[in-house]
C-alpha positions as CSV (number, residue, x, y, z in Angstrom):
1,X,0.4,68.5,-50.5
2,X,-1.6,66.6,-52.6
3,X,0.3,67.9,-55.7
4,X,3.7,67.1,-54.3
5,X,2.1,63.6,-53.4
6,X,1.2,63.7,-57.2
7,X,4.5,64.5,-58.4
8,X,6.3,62.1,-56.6
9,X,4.3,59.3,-57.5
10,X,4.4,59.8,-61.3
11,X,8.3,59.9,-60.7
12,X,8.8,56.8,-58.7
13,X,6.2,55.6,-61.5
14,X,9.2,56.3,-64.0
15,X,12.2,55.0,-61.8
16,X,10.2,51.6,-61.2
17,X,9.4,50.7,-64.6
18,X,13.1,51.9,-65.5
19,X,13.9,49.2,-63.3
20,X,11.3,46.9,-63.6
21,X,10.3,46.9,-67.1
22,X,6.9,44.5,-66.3
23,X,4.8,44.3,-63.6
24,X,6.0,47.6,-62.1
25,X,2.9,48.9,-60.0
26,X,0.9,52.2,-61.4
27,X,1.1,56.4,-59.7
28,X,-2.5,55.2,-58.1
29,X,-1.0,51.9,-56.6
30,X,2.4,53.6,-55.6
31,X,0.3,56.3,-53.4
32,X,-1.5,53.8,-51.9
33,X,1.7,52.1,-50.3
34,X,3.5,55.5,-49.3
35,X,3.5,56.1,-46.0
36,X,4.9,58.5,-43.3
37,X,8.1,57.7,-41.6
38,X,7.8,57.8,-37.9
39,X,9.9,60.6,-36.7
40,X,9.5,64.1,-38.7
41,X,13.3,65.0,-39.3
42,X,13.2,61.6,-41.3
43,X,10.8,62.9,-43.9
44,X,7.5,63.7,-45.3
45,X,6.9,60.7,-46.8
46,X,8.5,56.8,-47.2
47,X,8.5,54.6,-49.8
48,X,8.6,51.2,-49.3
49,X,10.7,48.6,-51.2
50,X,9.6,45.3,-49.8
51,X,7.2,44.3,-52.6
52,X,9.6,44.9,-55.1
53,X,12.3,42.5,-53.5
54,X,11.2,39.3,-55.4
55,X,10.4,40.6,-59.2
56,X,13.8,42.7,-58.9
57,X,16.0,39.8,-56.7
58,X,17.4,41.9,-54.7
59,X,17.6,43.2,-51.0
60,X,14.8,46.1,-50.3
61,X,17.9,48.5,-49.2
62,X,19.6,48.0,-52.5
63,X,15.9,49.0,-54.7
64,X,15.8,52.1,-52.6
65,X,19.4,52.7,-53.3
66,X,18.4,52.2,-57.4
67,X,15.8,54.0,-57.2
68,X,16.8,57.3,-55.7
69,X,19.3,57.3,-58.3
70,X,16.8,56.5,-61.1
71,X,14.1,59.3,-59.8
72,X,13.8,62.1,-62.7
73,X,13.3,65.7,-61.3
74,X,10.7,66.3,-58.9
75,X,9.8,70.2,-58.0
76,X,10.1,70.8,-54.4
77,X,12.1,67.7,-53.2
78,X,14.2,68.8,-50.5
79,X,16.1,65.4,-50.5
80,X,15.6,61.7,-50.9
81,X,17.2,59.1,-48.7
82,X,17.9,56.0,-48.2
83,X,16.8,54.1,-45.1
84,X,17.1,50.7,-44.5
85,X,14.3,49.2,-47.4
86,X,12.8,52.3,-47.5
87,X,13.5,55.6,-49.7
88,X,12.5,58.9,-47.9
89,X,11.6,62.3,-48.8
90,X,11.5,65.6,-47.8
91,X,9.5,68.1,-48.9
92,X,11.3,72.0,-48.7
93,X,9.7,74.4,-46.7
94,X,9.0,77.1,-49.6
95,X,6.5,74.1,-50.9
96,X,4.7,74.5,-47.7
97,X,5.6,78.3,-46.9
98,X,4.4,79.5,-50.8
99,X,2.8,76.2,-52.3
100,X,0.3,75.4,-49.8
101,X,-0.3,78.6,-48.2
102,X,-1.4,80.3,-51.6
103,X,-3.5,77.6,-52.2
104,X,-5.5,77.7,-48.6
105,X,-5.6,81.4,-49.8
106,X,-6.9,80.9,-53.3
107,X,-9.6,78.3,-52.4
108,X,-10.7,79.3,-49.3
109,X,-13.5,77.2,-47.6
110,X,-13.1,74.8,-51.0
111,X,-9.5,74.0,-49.6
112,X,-9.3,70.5,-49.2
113,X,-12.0,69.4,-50.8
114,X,-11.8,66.1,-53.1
115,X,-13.7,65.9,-56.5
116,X,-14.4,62.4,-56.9
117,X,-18.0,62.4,-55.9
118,X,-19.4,65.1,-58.2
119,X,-21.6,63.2,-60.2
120,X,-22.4,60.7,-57.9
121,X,-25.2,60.3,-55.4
122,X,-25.4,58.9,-51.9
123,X,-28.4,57.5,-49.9
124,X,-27.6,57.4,-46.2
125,X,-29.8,56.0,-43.7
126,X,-29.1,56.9,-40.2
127,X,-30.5,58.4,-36.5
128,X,-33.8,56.3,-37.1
129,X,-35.1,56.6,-33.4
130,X,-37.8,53.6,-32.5
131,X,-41.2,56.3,-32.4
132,X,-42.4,56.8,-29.2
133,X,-39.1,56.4,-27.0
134,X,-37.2,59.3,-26.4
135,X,-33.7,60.3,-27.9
136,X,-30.8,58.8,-25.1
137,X,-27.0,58.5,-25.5
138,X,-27.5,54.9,-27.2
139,X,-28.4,57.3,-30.5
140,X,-26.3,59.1,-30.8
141,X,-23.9,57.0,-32.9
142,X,-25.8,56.4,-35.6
143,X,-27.0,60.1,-35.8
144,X,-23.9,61.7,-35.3
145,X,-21.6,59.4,-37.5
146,X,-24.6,58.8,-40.1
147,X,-24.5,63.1,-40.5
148,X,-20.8,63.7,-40.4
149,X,-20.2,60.9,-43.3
150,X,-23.1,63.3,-44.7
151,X,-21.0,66.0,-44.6
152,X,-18.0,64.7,-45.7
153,X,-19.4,63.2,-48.9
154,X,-21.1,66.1,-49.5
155,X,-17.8,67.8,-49.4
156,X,-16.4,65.6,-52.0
157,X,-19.3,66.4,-54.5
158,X,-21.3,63.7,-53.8
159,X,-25.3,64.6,-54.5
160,X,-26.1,63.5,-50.5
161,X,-29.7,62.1,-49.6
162,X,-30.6,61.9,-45.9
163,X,-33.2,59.2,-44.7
164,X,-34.3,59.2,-41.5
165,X,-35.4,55.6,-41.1
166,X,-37.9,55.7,-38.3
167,X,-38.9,52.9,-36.5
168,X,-42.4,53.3,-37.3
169,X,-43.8,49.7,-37.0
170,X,-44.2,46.7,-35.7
171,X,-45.5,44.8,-31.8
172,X,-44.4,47.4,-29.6
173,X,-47.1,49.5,-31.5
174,X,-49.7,47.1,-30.2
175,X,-48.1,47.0,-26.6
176,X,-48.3,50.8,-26.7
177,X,-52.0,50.8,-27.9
178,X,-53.0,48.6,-25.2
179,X,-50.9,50.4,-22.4
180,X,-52.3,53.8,-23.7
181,X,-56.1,52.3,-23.4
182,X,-55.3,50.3,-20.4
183,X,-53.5,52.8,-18.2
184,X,-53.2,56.2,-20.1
185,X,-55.1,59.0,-21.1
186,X,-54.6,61.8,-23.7
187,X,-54.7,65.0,-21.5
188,X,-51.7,63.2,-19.7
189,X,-49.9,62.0,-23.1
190,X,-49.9,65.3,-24.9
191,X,-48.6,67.2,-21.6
192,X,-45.6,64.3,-21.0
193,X,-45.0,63.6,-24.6
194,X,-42.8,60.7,-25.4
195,X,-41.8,60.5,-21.2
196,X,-45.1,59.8,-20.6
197,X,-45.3,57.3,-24.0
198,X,-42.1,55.7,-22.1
199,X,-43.8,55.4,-19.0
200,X,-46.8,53.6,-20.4
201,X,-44.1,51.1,-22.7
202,X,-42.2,50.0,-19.4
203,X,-45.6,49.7,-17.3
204,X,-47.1,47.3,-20.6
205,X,-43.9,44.6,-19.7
206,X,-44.1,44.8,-16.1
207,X,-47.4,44.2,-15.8
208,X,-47.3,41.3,-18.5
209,X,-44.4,39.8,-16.5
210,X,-47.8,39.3,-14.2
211,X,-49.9,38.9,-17.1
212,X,-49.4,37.4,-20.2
213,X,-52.2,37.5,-22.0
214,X,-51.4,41.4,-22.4
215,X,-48.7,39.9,-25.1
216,X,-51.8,38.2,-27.0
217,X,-53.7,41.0,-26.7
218,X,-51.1,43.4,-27.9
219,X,-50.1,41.0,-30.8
220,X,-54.0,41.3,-31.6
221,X,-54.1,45.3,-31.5
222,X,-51.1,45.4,-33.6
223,X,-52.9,42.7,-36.6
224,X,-55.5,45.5,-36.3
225,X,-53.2,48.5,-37.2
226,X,-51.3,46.4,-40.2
227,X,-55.5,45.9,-41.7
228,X,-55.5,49.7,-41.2
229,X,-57.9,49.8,-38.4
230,X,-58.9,53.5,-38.1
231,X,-59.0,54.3,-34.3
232,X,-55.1,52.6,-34.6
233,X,-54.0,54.4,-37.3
234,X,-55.4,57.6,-35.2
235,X,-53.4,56.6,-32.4
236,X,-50.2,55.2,-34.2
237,X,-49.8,59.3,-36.0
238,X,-50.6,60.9,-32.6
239,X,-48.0,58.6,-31.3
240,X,-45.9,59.8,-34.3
241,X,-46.3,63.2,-34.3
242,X,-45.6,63.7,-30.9
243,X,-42.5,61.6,-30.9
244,X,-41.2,63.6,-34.1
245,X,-41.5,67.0,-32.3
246,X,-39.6,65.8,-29.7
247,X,-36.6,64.4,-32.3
248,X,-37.0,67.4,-34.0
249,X,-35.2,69.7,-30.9
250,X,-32.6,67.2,-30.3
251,X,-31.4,67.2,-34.4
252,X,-31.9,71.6,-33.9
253,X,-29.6,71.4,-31.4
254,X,-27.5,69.1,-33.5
255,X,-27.5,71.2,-36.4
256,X,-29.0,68.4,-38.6
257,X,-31.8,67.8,-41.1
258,X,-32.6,65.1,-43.4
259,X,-34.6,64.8,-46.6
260,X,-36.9,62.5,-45.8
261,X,-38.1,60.5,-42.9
262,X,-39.7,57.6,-44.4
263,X,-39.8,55.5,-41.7
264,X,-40.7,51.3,-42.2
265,X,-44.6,52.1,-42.5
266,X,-43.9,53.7,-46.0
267,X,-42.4,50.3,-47.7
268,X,-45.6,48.6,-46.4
269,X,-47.3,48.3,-49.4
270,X,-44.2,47.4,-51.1
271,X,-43.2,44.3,-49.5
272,X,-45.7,41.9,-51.0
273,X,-43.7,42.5,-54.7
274,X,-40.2,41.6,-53.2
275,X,-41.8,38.5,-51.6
276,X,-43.6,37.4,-54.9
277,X,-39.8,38.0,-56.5
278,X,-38.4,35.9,-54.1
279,X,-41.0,33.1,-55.0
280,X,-40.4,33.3,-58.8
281,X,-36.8,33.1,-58.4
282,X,-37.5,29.6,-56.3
283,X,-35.6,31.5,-53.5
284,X,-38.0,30.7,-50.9
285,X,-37.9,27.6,-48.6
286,X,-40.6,26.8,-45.7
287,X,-38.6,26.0,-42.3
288,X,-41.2,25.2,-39.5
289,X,-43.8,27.2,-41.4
290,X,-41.8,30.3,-41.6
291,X,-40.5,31.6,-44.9
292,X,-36.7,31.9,-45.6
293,X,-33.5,32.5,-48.0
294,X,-31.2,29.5,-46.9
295,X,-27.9,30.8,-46.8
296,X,-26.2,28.0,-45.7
297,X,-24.0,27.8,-48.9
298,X,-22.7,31.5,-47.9
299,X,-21.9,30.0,-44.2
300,X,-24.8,32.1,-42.2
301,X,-27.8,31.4,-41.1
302,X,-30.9,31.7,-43.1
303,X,-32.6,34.8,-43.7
304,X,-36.3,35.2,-42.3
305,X,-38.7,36.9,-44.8
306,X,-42.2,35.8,-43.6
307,X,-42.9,34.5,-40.0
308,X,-45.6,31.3,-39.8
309,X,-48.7,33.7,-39.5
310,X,-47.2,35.5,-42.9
311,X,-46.2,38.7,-41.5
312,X,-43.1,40.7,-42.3
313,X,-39.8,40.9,-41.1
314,X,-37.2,43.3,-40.6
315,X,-35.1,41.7,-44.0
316,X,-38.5,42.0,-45.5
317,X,-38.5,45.8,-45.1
318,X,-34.8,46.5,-45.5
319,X,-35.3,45.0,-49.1
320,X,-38.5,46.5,-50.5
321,X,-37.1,49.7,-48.8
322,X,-33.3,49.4,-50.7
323,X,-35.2,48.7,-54.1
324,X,-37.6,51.9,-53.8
325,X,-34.0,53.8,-53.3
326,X,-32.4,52.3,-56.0
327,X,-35.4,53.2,-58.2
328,X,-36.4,56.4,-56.9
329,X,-32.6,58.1,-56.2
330,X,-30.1,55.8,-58.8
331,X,-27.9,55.7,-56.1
332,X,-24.4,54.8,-56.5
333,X,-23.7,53.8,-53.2
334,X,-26.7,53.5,-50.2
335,X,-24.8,53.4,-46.6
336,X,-26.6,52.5,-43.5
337,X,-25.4,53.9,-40.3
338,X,-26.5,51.1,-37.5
339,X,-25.2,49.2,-34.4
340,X,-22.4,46.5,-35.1
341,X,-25.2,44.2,-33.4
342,X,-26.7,44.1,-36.9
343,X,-24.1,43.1,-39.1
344,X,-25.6,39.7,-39.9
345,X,-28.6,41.1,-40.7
346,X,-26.9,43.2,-43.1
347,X,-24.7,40.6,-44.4
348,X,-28.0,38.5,-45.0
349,X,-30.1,40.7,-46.5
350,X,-27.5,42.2,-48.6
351,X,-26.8,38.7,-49.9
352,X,-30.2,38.2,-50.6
353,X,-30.7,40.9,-52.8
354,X,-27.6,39.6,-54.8
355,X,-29.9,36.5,-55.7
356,X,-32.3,38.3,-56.3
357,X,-30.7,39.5,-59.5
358,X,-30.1,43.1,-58.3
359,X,-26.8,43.9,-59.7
360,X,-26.4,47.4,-57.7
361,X,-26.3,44.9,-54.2
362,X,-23.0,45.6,-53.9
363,X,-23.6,49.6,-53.5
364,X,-25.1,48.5,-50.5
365,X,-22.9,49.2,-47.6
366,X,-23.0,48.8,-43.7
367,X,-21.3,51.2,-41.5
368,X,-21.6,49.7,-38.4
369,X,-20.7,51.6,-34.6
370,X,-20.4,50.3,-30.9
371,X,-22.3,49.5,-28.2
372,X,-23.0,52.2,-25.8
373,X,-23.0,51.4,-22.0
374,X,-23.1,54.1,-19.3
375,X,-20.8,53.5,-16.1
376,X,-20.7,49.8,-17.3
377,X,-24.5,49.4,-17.4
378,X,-26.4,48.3,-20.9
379,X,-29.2,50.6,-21.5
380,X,-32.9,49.6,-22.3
381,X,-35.5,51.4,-22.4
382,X,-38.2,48.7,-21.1
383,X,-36.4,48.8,-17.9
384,X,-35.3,52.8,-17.9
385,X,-31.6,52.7,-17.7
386,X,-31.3,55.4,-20.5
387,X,-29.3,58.7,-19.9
388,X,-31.6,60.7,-22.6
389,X,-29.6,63.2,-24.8
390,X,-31.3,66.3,-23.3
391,X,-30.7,65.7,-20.4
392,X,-26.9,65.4,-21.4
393,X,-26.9,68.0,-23.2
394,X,-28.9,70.2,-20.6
395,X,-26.0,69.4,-18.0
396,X,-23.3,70.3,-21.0
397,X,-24.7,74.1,-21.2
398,X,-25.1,74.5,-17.8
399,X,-21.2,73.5,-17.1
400,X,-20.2,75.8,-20.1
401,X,-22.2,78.2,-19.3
402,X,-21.1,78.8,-15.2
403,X,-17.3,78.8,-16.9
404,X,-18.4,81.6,-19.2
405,X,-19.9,83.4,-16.9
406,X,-16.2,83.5,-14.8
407,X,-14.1,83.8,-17.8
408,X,-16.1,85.8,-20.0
409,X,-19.2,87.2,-18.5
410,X,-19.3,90.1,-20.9
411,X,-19.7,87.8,-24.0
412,X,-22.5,88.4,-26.3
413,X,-24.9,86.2,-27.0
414,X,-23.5,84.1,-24.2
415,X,-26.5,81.0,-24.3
416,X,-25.5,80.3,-27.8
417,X,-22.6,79.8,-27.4
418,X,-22.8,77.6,-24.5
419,X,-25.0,75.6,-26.5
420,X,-22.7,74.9,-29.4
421,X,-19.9,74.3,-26.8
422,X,-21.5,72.4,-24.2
423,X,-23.2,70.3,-27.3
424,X,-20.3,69.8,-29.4
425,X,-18.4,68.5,-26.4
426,X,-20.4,65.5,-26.1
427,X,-20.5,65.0,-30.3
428,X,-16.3,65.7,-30.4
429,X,-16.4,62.7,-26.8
430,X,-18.0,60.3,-29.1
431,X,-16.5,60.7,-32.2
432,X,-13.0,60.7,-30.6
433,X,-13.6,57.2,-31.0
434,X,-13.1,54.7,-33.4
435,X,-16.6,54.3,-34.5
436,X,-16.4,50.3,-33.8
437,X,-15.3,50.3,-30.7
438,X,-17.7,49.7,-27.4
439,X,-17.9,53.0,-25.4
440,X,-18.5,52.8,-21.6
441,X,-20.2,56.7,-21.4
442,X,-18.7,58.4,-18.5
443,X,-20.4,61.4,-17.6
444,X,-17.0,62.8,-16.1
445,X,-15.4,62.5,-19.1
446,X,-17.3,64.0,-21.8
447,X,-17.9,66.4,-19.7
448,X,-13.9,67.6,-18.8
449,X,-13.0,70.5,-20.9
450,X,-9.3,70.2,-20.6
451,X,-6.9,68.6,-23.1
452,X,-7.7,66.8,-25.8
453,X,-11.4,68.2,-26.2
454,X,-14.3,69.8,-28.0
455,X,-14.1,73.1,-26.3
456,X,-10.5,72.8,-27.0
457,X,-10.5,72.7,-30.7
458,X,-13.5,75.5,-30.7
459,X,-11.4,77.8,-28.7
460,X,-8.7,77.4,-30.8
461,X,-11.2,78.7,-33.7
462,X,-12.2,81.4,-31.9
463,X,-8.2,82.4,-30.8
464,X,-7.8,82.2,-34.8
465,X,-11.2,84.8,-35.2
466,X,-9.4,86.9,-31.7
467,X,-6.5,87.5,-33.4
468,X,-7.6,88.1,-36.5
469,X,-10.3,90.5,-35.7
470,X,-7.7,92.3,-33.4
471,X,-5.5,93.1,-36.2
472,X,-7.8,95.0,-38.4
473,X,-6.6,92.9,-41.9
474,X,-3.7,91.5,-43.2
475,X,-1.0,94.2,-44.5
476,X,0.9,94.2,-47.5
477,X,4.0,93.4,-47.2
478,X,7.0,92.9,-49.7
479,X,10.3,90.9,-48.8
480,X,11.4,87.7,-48.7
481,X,10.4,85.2,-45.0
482,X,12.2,82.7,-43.7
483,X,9.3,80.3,-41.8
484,X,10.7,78.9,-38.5
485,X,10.2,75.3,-37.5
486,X,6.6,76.1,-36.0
487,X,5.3,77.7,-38.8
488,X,6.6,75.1,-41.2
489,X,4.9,72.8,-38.9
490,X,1.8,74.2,-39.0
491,X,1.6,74.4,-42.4
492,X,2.2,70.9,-42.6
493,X,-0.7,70.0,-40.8
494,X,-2.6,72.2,-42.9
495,X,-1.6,71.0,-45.9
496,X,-3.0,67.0,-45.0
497,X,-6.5,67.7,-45.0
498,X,-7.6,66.7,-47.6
499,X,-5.8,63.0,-47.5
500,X,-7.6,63.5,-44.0
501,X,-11.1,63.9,-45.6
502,X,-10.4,61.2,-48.1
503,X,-9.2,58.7,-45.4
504,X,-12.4,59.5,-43.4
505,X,-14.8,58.8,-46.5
506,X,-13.0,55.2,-47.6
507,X,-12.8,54.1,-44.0
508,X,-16.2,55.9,-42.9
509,X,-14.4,56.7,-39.9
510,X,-15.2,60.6,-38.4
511,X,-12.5,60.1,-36.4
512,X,-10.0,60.4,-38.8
513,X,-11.0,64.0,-38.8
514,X,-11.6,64.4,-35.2
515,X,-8.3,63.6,-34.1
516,X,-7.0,65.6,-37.2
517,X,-8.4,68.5,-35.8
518,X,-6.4,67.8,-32.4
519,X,-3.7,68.1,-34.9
520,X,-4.5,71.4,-36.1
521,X,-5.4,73.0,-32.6
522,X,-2.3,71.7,-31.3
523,X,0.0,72.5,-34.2
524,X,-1.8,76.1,-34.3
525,X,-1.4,76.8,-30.4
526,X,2.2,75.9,-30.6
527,X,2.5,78.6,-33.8
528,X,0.5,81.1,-31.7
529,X,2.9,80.4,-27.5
530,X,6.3,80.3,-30.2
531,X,6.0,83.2,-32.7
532,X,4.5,87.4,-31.9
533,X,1.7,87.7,-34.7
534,X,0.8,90.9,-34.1
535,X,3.8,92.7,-32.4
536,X,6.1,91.0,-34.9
537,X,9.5,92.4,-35.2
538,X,9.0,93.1,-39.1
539,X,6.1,93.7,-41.3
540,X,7.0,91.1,-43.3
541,X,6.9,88.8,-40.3
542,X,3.6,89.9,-38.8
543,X,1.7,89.4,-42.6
544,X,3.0,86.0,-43.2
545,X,1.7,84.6,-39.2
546,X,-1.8,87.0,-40.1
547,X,-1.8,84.8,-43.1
548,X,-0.9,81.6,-41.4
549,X,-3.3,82.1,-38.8
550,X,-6.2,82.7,-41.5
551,X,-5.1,79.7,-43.1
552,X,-6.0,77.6,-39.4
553,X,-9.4,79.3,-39.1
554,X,-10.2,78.2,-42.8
555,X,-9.2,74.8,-42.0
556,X,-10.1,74.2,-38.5
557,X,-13.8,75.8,-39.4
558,X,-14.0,73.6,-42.4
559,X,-12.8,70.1,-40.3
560,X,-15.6,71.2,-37.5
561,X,-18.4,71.7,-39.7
562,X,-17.6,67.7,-41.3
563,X,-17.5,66.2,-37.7
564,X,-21.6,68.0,-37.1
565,X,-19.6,71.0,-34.6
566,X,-20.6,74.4,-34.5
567,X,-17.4,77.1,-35.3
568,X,-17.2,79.7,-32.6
569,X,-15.9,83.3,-33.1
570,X,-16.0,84.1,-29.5
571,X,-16.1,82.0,-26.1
């Protein structure tokens, strides 16, 4: 499709600057404005006339009048029509039938994949748990979005770098260190892990609600870690290490890994250059003994890069951490997956590093989710409202599994496959959603298996593998088809991908190809209740819908791997 796309916009290209001789706007401009009329039998695609309106003087009905009869050949046009101020087309069905088909065929798992990253690189920063809590549903956004945008660019040819950010530093460190000597001991930390790090956390701030000085005194523990005190530094890796295992099941689970997790403790010993940069370029102004950037002349508030006692801040970090990158990777573009709560803080420090003189700032760029709140409730882990990921996805597998076990009991390898069922459901919930939006977590929902679901889309893979696998190959088979309207519409669908995967990477939105493989699944499962695949009335017949239904597996498998699911042969 995206050679018909192509085709058409080097011709209206031609019939524009026919027309308008200057200021006629380019191919790359032109496929930026098509769009897709909003009822199928109207066309594939619609060109609007508006803009040209005022450098032609005339009405937007008459331009698309003009230019249909100025358009030069274009291979596989069905028919161009008028409508209103906007000139429609329709593609013929042998482009998608022959065309597209072959191509899905020919490229196989490469089928839809956009070139314009090869060369490139991308740094992406995203999961970057807090060490010692454990993983809940608050993070999965950032891990889950932060991974598939990892996948999609890597499916573009970008050269893809994954940081795991950790939040490695900082108070709660000293809060921890004096919980752990106040209250804990290690026999009962290395049998509870990070649950029993938790439980020492929310015990530190309800007993300093009683008694303050424990604030002081873990403000005190924590000066002692930063002038690498050795029996903190020995707690601070245990505390580390043990938090890390426990990440490391949840992301196994996930199917993810990263590259590096250089948490904020490794730009440490950076900082202090950035800060001295700051000085020399007179950046620096002293507000109540603190250390800023005033922003004021950009309209936000002034950045922070040194409290009064001269300890770092979170800007601090972000900016000795996004030069090291720069230097170390020669990124072309550096995204951060965080909360939307931080886009300030991003705007800022971002800003910042533009006077600073960095001219690669601008590769810099924030992709910034919702809040996550279960049955209307804000969680924190100081007070233990969470709803931890394994737990979720504990009550996921068991829910998959009792249905396999009435459907399917015979399936091999059943606990596998309830895992990448019962898991993907709860990825395919949240990523349903645009990626900005505030989600209220309902158990309930994430959880329902019917309609416009996970489990859905991966039984509609494995219907694709059934079928397939039933039929033993695809026969040869000479003779001209004649596709009916729920083939044609399949192929449609399948031929979109990869605008799909390139609207997902400029709007670093998942979405885009979650609900495109809703698309797919539905588009497929209307093919598969419509048309006999394998008791077809002709040969002919039965190797074009064997064919067709490859071409969904390739797809559907492909558009599950970008959004961090697992593809199922059997459920």
């Amino acid at each position: 499709m995206i050679d018909f796309k192509s085709a058409l916009c080097a011709a209206l290209e031609k019939a524009i600057a026919a027309l308008l001789p200057e200021g006629a706007p380019t191919a790359e401009e032109i496929g930026e404005m098509l769009t897709t009329p909003p009822d199928p039998a109207m066309g594939d695609y619609a060109f609007p006339c508006f803009k040209l309106a005022k450098p032609m003087r005339k009405a937007p009905p008459v331009i698309a009048g003009m230019l249909k009869d100025a358009l030069p050949p274009i291979p596989d046009l069905e028919k161009a029509e008028v409508a209103g101020g906007y000139l429609n087309f329709s593609v013929s069905d042998t482009y998608y039938t022959v065309s597209v088909l072959n191509e899905i065929e020919a490229k196989g798992d490469d089928y839809g994949r956009p070139d314009f990253g090869a060369g490139k690189t991308v740094v992406l920063d995203y999961s970057s748990p807090n060490v010692a809590k454990p993983f809940h549903i608050g993070h999965l956004g950032t891990t889950v979005i932060g991974h598939s945008l990892k996948k999609l660019h890597e499916f573009a040819g970008y050269h893809c770098i994954g940081i795991n950010h950790l939040g490695d530093w900082g108070t709660q460190f000293g809060k921890l260190i004096v919980a752990y000597r106040t209250w804990g001991s290690k026999e009962e930390v290395e049998k509870g892990g990070v649950d029993e790090l938790v439980s020492l956390y929310v015990r530190f701030h309800e007993e300093a609600e009683k008694d303050p000085a424990l604030n002081d005194a873990a403000r005190a523990e924590f000066s002692k870690l930063e002038h690498h005190d050795e029996e903190n530094i020995a707690l601070w890796k245990w505390f580390i290490d043990l938090s890390l295992r426990e990440y490391e099941k949840t992301y196994r689970q996930l199917g993810i890994t990263f590259d590096y997790y250089t948490g904020e403790s490794f730009y440490t010993d950076l900082m202090p250059a950035q800060v001295e940069k700051l000085r020399e370029k007179n950046l620096l102004t002293i507000d109540d003994g603190a250390s800023i950037v005033d922003l004021s002349a950009y309209k936000m508030p002034p950045c922070l890069i040194l409290k009064r006692d001269g300890s770092t801040l979170y800007p601090t970090r972000d900016i000795a951490a996004a030069v090291y990158r720069h230097d170390t990777f020669a990124f072309d573009k550096a995204i951060y997956v965080t909360s939307a709560q931080q886009i300030m803080h991003f705007q800022q420090w971002f800003r910042v590093l533009d006077l600073m003189g960095y001219d690669w700032y601008d590769r810099c760029v924030h992709v910034p989710y919702g809040t996550v709140s279960v049955n209307g409730e804000k969680l924190s882990t100081r007070t233990g409202n969470v709803v931890l990921l394994r737990d979720l996805f504990k009550t996921a597998i068991e829910k998959v599994s009792e249905i396999m076990a009435q459907k399917n009991p015979d399936l091999p390898d059943r606990e596998s496959v309830a895992e990448a069922v019962g898991v993907g459901a709860i990825v395919f919930h949240y990523l349903s959603n645009s990626r900005i939006k505030d989600i209220n977590f309902m158990m309930d929902d994430a959880l329902n298996f019917d309609g416009n679901t996970g489990p859905y889309v991966q039984y509609t893979y494995a219907r694709t593998c059934s079928v397939l696998e039933k039929a033993g190959g695809i026969p040869e088979a000479n003779g001209e088809y004649r596709a009916n309207a729920a083939e044609v519409s399949l192929l449609k669908t399948l031929s979109k991908f990869e605008s799909k995967v390139t609207d997902a990477i400029g709007a670093y939105e998942p979405m885009i190809i979650t609900r495109y493989l809703l698309d797919v699944a539905g588009a497929f499962n209307q093919f598969y209740h419509e048309c006999q695949i394998l008791t077809a009335d002709t040969e002919v017949a039965k190797a074009f819908r064997l064919r067709l239904t490859a071409a969904a597996k390739t797809v559907l498998g492909s558009a599950l791997e970008l959004i961090c699911m697992k593809k199922t042969e059997k459920i």
